[in-house]
VOZA-293232 format. One record per residue (C-alpha): residue number from 1; residue in three letters; x, y, z. Coordinates in nm, 2 decimals. Layout:
residues N
<r NUM "ALA" <X Y Z>>
...
This chain:
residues 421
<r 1 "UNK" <3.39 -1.76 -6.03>>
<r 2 "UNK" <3.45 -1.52 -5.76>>
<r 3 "UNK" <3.25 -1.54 -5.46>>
<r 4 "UNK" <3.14 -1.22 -5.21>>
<r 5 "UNK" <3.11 -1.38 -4.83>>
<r 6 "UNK" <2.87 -1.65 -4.79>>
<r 7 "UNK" <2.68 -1.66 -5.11>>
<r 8 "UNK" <2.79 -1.46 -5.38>>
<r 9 "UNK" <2.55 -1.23 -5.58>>
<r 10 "UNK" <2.56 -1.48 -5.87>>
<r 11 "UNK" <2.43 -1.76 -5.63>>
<r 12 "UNK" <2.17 -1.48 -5.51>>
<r 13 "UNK" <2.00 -1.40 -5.87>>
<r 14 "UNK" <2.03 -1.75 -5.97>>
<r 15 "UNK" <1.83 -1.86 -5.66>>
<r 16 "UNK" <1.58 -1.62 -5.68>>
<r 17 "UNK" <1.53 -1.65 -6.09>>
<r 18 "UNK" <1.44 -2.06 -5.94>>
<r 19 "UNK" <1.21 -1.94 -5.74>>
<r 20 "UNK" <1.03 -1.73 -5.98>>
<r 21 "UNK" <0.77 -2.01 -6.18>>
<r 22 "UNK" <0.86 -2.00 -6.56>>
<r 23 "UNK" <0.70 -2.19 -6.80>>
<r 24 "UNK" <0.61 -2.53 -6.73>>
<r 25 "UNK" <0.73 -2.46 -6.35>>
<r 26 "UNK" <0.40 -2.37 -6.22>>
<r 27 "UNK" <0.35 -2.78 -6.01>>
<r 28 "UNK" <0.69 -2.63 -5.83>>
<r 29 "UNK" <0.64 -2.29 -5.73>>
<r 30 "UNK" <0.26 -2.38 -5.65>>
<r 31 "UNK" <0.44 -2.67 -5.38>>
<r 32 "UNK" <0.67 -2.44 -5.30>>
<r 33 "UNK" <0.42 -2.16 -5.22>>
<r 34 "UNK" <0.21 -2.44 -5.02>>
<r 35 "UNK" <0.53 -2.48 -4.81>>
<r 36 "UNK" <0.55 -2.14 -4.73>>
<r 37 "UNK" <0.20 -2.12 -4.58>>
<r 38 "UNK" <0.24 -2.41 -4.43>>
<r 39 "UNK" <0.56 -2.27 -4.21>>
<r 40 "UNK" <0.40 -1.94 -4.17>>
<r 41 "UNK" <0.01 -2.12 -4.05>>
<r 42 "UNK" <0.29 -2.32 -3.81>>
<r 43 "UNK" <0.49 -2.05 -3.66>>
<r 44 "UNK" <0.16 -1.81 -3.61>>
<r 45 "UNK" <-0.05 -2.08 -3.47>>
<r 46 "UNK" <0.21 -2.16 -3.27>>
<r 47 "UNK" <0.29 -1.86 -3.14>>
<r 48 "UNK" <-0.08 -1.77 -3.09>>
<r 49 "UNK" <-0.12 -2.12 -2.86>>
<r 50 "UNK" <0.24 -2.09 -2.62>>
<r 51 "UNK" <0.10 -1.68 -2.57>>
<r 52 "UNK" <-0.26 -1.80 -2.48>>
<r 53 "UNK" <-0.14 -2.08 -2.27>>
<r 54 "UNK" <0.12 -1.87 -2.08>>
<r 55 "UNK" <-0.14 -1.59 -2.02>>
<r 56 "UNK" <-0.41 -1.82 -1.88>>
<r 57 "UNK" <-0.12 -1.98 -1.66>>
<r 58 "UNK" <-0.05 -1.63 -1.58>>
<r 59 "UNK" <-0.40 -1.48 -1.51>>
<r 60 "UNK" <-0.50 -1.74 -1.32>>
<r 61 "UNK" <-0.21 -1.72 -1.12>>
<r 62 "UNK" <-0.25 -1.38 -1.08>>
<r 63 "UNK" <-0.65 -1.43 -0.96>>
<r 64 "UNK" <-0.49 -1.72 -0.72>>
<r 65 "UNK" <-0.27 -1.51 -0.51>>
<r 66 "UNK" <-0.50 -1.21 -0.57>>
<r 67 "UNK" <-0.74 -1.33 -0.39>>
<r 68 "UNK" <-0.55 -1.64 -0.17>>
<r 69 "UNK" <-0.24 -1.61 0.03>>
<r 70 "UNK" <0.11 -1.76 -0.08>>
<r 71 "UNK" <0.12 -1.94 0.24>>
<r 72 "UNK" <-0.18 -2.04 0.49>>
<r 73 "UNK" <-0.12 -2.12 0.86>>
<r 74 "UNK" <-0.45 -2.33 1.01>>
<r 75 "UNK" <-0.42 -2.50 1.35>>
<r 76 "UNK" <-0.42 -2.84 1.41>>
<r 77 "UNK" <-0.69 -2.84 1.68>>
<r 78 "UNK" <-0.94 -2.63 1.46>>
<r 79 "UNK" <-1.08 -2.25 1.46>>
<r 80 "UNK" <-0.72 -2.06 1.54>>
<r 81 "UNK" <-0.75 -1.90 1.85>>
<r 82 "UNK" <-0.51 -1.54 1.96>>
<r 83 "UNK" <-0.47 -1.50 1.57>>
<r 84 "UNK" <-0.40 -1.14 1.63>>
<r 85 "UNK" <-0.07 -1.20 1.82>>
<r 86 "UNK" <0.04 -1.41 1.57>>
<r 87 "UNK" <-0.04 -1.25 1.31>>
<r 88 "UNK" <0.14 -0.94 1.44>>
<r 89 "UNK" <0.47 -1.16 1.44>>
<r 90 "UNK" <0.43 -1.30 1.08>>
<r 91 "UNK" <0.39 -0.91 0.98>>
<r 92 "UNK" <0.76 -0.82 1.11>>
<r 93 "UNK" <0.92 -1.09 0.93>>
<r 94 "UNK" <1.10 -0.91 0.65>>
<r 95 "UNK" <0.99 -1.11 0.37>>
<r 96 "UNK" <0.60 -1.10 0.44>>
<r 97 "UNK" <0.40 -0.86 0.28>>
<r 98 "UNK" <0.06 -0.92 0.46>>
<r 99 "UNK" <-0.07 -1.15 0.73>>
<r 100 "UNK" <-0.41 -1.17 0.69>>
<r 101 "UNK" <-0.66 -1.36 0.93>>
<r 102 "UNK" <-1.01 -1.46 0.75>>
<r 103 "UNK" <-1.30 -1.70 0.87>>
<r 104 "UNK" <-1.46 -1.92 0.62>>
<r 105 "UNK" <-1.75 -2.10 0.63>>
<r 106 "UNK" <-1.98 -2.29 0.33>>
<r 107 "UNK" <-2.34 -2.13 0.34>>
<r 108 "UNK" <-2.65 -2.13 0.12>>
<r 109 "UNK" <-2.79 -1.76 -0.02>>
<r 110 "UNK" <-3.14 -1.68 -0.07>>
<r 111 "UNK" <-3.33 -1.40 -0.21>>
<r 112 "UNK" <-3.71 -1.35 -0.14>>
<r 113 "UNK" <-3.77 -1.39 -0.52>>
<r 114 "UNK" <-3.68 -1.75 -0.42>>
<r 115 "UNK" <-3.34 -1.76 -0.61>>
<r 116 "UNK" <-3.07 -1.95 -0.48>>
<r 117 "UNK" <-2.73 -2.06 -0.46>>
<r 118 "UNK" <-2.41 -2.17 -0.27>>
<r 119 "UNK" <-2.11 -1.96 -0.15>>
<r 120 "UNK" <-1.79 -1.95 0.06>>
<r 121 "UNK" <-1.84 -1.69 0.30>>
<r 122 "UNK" <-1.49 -1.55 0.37>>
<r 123 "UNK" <-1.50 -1.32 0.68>>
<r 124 "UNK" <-1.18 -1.03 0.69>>
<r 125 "UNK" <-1.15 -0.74 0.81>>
<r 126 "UNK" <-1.29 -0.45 0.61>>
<r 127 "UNK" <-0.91 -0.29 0.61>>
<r 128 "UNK" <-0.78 -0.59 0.50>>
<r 129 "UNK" <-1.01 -0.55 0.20>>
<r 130 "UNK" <-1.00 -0.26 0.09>>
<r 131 "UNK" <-0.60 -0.30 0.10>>
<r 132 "UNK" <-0.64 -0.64 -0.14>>
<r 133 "UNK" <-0.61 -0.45 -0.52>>
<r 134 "UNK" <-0.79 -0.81 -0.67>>
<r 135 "UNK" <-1.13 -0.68 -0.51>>
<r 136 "UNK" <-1.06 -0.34 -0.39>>
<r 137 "UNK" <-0.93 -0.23 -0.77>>
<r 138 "UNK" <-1.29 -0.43 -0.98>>
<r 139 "UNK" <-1.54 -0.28 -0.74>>
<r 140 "UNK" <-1.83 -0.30 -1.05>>
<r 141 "UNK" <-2.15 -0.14 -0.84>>
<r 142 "UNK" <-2.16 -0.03 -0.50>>
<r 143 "UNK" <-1.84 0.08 -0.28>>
<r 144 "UNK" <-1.61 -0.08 0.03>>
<r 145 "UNK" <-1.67 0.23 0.20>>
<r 146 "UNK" <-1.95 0.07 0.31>>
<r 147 "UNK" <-1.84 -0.28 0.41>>
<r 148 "UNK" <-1.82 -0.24 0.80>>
<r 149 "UNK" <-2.12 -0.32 1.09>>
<r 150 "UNK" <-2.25 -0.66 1.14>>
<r 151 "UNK" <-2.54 -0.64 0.83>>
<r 152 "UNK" <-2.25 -0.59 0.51>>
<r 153 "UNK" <-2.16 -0.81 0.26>>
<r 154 "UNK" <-2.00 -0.79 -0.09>>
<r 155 "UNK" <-2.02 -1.08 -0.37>>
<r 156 "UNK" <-1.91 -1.12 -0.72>>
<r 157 "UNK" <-2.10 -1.04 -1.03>>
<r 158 "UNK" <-2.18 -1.41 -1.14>>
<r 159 "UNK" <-2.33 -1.45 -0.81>>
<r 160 "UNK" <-2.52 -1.12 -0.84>>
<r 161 "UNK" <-2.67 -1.23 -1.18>>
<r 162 "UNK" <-2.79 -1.62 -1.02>>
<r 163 "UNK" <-2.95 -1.38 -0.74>>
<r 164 "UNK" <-3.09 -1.11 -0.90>>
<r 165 "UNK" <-2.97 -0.88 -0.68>>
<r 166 "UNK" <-2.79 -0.57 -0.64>>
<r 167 "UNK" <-2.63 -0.30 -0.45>>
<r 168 "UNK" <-2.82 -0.24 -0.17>>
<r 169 "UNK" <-3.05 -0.55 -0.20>>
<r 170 "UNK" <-3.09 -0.81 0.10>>
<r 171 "UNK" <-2.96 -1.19 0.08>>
<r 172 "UNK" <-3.04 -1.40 0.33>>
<r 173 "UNK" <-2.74 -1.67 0.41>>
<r 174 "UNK" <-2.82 -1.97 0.55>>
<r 175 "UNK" <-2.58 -2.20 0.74>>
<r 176 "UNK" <-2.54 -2.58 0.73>>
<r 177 "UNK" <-2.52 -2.60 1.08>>
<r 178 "UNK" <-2.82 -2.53 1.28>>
<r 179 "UNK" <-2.94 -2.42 1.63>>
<r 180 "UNK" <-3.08 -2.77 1.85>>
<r 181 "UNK" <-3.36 -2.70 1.99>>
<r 182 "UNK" <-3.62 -2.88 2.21>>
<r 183 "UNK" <-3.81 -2.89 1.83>>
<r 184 "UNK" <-3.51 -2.99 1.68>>
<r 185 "UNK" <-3.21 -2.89 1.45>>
<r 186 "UNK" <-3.31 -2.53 1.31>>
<r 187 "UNK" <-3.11 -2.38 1.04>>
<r 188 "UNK" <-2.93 -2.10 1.08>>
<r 189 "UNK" <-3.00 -1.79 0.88>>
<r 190 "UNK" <-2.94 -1.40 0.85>>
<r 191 "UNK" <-3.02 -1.11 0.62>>
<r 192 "UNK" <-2.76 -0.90 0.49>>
<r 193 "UNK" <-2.72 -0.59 0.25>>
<r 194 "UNK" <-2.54 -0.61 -0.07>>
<r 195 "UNK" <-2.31 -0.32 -0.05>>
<r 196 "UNK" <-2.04 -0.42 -0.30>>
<r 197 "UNK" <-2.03 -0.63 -0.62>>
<r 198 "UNK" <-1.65 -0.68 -0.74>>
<r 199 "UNK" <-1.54 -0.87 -1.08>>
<r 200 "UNK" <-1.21 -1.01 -1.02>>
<r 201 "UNK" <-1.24 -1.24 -1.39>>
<r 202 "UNK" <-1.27 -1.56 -1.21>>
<r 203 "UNK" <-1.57 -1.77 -1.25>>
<r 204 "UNK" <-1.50 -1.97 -0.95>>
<r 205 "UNK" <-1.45 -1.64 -0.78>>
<r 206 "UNK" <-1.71 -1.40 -0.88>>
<r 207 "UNK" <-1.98 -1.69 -0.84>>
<r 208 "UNK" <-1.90 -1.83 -0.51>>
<r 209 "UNK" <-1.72 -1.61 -0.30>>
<r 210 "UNK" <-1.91 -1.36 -0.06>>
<r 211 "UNK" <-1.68 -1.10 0.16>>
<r 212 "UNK" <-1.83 -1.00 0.52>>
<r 213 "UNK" <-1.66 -0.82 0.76>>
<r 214 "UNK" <-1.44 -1.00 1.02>>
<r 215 "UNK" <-1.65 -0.91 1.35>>
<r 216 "UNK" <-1.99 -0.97 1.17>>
<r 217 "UNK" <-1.87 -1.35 1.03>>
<r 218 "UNK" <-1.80 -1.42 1.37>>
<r 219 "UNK" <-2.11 -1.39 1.49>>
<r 220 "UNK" <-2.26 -1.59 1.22>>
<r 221 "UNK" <-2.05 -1.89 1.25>>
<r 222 "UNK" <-2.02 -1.86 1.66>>
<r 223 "UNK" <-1.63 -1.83 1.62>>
<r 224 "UNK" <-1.61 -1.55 1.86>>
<r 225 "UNK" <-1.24 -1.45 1.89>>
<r 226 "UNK" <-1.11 -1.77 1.65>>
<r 227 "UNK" <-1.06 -1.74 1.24>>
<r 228 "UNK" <-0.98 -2.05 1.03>>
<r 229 "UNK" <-0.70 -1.93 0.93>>
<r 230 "UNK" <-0.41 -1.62 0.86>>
<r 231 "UNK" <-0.33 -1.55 0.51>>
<r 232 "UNK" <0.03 -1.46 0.46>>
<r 233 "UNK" <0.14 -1.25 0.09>>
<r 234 "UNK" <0.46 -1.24 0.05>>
<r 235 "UNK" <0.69 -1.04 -0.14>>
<r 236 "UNK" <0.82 -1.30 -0.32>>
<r 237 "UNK" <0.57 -1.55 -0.40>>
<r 238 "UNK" <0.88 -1.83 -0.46>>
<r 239 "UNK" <1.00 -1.73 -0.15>>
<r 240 "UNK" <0.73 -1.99 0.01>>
<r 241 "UNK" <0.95 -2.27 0.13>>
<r 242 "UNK" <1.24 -1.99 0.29>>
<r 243 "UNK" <0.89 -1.80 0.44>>
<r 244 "UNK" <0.72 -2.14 0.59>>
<r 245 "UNK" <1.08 -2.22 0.83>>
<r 246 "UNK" <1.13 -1.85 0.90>>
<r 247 "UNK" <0.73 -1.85 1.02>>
<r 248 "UNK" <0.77 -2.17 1.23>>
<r 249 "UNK" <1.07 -2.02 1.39>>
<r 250 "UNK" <0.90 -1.70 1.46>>
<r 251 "UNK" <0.56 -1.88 1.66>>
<r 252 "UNK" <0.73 -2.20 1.78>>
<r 253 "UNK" <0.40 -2.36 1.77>>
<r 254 "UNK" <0.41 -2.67 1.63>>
<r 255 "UNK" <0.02 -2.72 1.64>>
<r 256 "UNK" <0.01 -2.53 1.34>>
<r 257 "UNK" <0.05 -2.63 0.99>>
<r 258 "UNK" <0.16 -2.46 0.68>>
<r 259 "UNK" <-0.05 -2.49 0.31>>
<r 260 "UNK" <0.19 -2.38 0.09>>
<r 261 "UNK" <-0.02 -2.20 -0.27>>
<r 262 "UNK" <0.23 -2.39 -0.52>>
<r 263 "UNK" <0.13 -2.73 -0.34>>
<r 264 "UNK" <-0.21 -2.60 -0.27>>
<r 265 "UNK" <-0.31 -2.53 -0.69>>
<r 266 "UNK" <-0.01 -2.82 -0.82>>
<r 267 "UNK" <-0.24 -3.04 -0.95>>
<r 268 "UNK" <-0.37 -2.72 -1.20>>
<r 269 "UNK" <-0.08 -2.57 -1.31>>
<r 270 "UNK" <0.11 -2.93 -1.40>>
<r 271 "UNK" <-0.22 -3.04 -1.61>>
<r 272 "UNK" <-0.18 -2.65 -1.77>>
<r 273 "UNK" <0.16 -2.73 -1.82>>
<r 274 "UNK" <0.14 -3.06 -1.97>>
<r 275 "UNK" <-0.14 -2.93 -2.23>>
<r 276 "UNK" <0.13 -2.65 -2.32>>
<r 277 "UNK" <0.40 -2.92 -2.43>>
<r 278 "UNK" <0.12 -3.13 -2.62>>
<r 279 "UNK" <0.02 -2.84 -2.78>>
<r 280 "UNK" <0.37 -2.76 -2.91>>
<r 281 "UNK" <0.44 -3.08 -2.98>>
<r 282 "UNK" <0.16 -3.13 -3.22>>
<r 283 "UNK" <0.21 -2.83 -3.38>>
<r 284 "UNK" <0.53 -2.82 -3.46>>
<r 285 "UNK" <0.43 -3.13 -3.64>>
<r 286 "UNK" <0.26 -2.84 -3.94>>
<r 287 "UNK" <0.59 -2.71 -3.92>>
<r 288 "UNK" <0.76 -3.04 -4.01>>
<r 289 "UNK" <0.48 -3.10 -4.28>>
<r 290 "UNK" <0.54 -2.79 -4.42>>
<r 291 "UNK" <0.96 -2.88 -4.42>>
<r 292 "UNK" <0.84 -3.21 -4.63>>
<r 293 "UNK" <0.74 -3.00 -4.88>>
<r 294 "UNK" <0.98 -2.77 -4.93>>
<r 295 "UNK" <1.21 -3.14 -4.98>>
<r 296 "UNK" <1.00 -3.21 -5.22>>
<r 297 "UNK" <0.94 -2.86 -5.39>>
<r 298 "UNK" <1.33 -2.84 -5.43>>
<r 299 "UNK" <1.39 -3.22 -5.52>>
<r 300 "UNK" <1.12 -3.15 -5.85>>
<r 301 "UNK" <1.31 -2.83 -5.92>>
<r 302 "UNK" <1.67 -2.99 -5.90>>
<r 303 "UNK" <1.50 -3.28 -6.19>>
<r 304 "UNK" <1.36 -2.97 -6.37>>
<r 305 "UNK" <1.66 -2.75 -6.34>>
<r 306 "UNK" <1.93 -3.05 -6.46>>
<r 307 "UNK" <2.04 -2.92 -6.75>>
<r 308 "UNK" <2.04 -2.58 -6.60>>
<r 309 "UNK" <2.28 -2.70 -6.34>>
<r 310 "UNK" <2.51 -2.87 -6.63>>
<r 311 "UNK" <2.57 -2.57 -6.78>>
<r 312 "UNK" <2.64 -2.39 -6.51>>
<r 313 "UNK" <2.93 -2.66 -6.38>>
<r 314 "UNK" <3.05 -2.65 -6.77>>
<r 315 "UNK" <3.08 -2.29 -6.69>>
<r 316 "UNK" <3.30 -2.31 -6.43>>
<r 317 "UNK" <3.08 -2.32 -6.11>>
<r 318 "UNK" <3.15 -2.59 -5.86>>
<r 319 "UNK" <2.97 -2.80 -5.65>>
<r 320 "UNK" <2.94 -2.61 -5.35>>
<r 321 "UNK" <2.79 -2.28 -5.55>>
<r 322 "UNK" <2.57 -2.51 -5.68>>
<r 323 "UNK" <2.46 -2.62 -5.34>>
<r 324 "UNK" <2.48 -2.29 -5.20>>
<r 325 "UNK" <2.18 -2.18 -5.46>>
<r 326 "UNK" <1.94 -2.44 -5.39>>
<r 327 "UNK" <2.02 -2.36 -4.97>>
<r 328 "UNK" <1.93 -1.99 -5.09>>
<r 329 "UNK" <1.60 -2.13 -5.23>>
<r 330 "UNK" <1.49 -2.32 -4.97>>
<r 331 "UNK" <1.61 -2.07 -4.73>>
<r 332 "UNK" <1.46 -1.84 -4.90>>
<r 333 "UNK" <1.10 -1.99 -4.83>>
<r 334 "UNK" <1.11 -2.12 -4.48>>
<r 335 "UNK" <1.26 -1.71 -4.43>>
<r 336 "UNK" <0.98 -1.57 -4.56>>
<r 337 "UNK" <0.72 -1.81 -4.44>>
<r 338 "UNK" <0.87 -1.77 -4.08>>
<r 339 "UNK" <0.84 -1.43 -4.12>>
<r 340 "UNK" <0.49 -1.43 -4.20>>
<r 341 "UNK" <0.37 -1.67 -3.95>>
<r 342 "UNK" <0.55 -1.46 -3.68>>
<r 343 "UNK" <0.38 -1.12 -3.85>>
<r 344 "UNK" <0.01 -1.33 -3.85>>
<r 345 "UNK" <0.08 -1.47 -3.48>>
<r 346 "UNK" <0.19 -1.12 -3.29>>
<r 347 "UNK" <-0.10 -0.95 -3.49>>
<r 348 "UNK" <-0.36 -1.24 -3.38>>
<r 349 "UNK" <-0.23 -1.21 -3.01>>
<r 350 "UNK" <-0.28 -0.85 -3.00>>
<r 351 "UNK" <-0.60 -0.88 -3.12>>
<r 352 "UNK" <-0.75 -1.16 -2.95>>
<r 353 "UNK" <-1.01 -1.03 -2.79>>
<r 354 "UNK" <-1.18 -0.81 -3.07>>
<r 355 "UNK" <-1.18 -1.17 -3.31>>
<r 356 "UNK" <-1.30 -1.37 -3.01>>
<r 357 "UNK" <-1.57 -1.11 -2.99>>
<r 358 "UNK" <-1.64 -1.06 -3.32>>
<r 359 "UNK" <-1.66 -1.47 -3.37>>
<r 360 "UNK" <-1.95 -1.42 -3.13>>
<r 361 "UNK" <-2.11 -1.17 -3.32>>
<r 362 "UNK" <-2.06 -1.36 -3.62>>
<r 363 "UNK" <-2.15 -1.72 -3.45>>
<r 364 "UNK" <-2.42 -1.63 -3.18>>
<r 365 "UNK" <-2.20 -1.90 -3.00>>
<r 366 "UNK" <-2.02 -1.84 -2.71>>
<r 367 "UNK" <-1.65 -1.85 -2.80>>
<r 368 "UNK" <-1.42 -1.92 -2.46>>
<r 369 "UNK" <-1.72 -1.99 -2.22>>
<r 370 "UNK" <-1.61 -1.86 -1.90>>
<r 371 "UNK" <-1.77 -2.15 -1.71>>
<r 372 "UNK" <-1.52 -2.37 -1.84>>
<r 373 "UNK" <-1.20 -2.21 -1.89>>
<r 374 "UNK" <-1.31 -1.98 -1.55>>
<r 375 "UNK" <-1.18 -1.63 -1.73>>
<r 376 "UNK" <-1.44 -1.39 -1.90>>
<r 377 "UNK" <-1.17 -1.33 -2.14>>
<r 378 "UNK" <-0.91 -1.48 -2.32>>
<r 379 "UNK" <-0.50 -1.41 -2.25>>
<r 380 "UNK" <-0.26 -1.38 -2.44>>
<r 381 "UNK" <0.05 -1.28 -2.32>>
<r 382 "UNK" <0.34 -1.31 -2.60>>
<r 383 "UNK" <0.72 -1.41 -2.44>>
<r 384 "UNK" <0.97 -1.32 -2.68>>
<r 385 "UNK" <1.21 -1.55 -2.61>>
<r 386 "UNK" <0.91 -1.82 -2.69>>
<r 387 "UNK" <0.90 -1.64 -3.02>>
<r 388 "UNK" <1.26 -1.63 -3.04>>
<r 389 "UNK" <1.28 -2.00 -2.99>>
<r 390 "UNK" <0.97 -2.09 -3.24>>
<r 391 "UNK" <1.15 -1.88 -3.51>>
<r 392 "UNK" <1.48 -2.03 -3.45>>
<r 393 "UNK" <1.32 -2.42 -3.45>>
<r 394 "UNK" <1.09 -2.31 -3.85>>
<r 395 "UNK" <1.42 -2.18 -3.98>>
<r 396 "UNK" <1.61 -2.51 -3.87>>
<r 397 "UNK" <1.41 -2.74 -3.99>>
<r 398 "UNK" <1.37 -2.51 -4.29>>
<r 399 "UNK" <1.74 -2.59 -4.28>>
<r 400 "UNK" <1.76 -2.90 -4.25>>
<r 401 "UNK" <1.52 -3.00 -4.52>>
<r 402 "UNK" <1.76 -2.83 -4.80>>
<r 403 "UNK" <2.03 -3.03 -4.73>>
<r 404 "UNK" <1.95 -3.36 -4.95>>
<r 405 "UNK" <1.82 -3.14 -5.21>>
<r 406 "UNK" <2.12 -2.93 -5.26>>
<r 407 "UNK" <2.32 -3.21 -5.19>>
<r 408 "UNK" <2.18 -3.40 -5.47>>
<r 409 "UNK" <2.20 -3.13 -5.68>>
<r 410 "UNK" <2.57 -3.06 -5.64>>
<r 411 "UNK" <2.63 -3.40 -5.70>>
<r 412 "UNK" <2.43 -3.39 -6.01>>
<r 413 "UNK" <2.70 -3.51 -6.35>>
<r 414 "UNK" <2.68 -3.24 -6.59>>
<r 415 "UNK" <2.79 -3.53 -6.89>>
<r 416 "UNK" <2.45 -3.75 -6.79>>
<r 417 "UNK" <2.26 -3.45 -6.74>>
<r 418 "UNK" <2.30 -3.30 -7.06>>
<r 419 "UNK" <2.30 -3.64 -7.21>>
<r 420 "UNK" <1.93 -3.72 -7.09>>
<r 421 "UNK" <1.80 -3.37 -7.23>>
């Protein structure tokens, strides 16, 4: 029986008229079509959960060093004193992008309607703003044209909404540490004028952070001349380590230390990564469910399908074409439900965000709170050698779980088959 490359067009019609359900053959093919949604409900969720993972690692990532330097230099003897000088120097070193020096200091805001809440005043210099595309580019009411004087301030929107307030609005910050007097300890407080509210996605962010200019934060703190610390952005953000000794070298201080972003947020993006390799652990594990049944779709079709088989070796086919069409078959499904899954998982990523917010509609339920998962919406950003690799691992296993089958098929005697029919 002559054979065309790999599988010869006889193998190929015989395979498929298997996997067509005859009569009596319906407990098969409905196994068998079970299998197939099983690989492709596998490969698209999945696909769906590495894409979502690696976006939120990515947006959050992104927020980080939007708003937070790759590398911080404090002193060692507190507020940083003749920042400007060194800041200067960090700013010619090739590899730096910015050199940023902020003041920051915990407060407490108030409104007059009696609203209240906590923020992390962070005192730069309106340039330096307006140059940082996190807040400068998601400017939602209001404009940094106007953040400059000693009475400007700019917060996020979550903060906004806790306050009540908007653009052009007065907040009253309050901080911890208070004037002595001869009365006693009086808290320290000023009014200032919204004159910016920015959305940068962050709920950390957007609810806690409040932006004042340089000058006007050192006034409220009484840190005349002194800033907590310089933020450096670099143009490499995995650069950091090769940065730090070439920014030691370049202010031979050795008061100063370095806080380094990857050491700084560690402890976030190793529990992120952990969940990722839980997650495709137990999910692969539908994927090896679903390769189960397609051994035991193809193991009831190789009983139904004996005397089948001894004809066919009677005819003149050997063992190996009769192995090669029960590989086609099972082939044949973990293909296709591959295929599907990776069809249902691309289309689900690109469309995350019209299901999440249709499931909202639908629930009245918020679906991805962003007070627990910090972004207002939900990732997805699809690698395609991820996809590349959950494809390759459905079709292997798919693989792999034809083997007995079609082994036990080929090895099938035509003489007792025919003689038990």
């Amino acid at each position: 029986m002559a054979e065309a490359g790999v599988f010869s067009a006889f193998e190929r019609s015989i395979a498929a008229r298997y996997l067509r359900a005859g009569r009596g053959e319906r407990a098969v093919s409905l196994i068998a079509a079970f299998s197939l949604a099983g690989i492709a409900l596998g490969v698209g969720t999945l696909i769906v959960v590495l894409a979502v993972m690696g976006g939120f690692r990515q947006e959050m990532q992104a927020r980080i060093l939007g708003l937070n330097g790759h590398l911080g230099i404090v002193s060692g003897e507190g507020p940083m004193r003749g920042y400007a000088e060194a800041a200067a120097r960090i700013r010619a070193l090739p590899m730096v992008a910015q050199a940023v020096p902020v003041l920051e200091g915990q407060v407490l805001l108030t409104t007059d309607a009696g609203a209240s809440a906590g923020g992390l005043v962070r005192g730069i210099a309106p340039a330096d703003l307006r140059a940082r595309p996190m807040v400068a580019g998601n400017i939602r009411a209001g404009s940094l044209a106007d953040f400059e004087g000693e009475d400007a301030i700019a917060i996020g929107t979550v903060l906004a909404r806790r306050l009540d307030v908007g653009v052009g609005d007065r907040v009253t910050v309050v901080s911890p540490e208070g004037r002595v007097t001869v009365f006693g300890t009086v808290p320290r407080l000023r009014a200032y004028r919204v004159v910016a509210v920015f959305e940068v996605g962050m709920q950390d962010y957007d609810g806690g952070f409040v932006f004042m200019p340089l000058p006007a934060a050192q006034l409220f703190f009484r840190q005349p001349g002194a800033v907590s610390q310089i933020e450096v952005h670099l143009r490499d953000p995995d650069a950091s380590f090769a940065a730090a000794e070439a920014i030691r070298s370049a202010l031979s201080d050795r008061r100063i230390a370095l806080l380094d972003w990857q050491d700084a947020n560690s402890g976030f993006f190793q529990i992120v990564q952990v969940q990722r390799n839980v997650m495709f652990l137990i999910l692969t594990l539908i994927i090896l469910v679903a390769a189960f049944n397609i051994i035991s779709s193809l193991i009831m079709l190789v009983k139904d399908k004996g005397r089948d088989i001894a004809i066919l070796r009677t005819m003149g086919a050997g063992r190996g074409a009769v192995m090669r069409i029960f590989l086609l078959c099972g082939a044949a499904i973990g293909g296709l439900g591959t295929a599907a899954g990776l069809v249902l998982g691309l289309l689900f990523c690109a469309n995350i965000e019209a299901i999440r917010q249709a499931l909202m509609r639908a629930t009245g339920t918020a679906v991805f709170d962003p007070e627990i998962y910090f972004l207002t919406r939900i990732p997805a950003v699809v690698d395609p050698w991820e996809v590349a690799q959950v494809a390759a691992l459905s079709l292997g296993l798919s693989l792999l779980a034809t083997l007995y089958p079609s082994w036990r098929a080929a090895r099938l005697d035509p003489v007792e088959a025919l003689r038990d029919e």
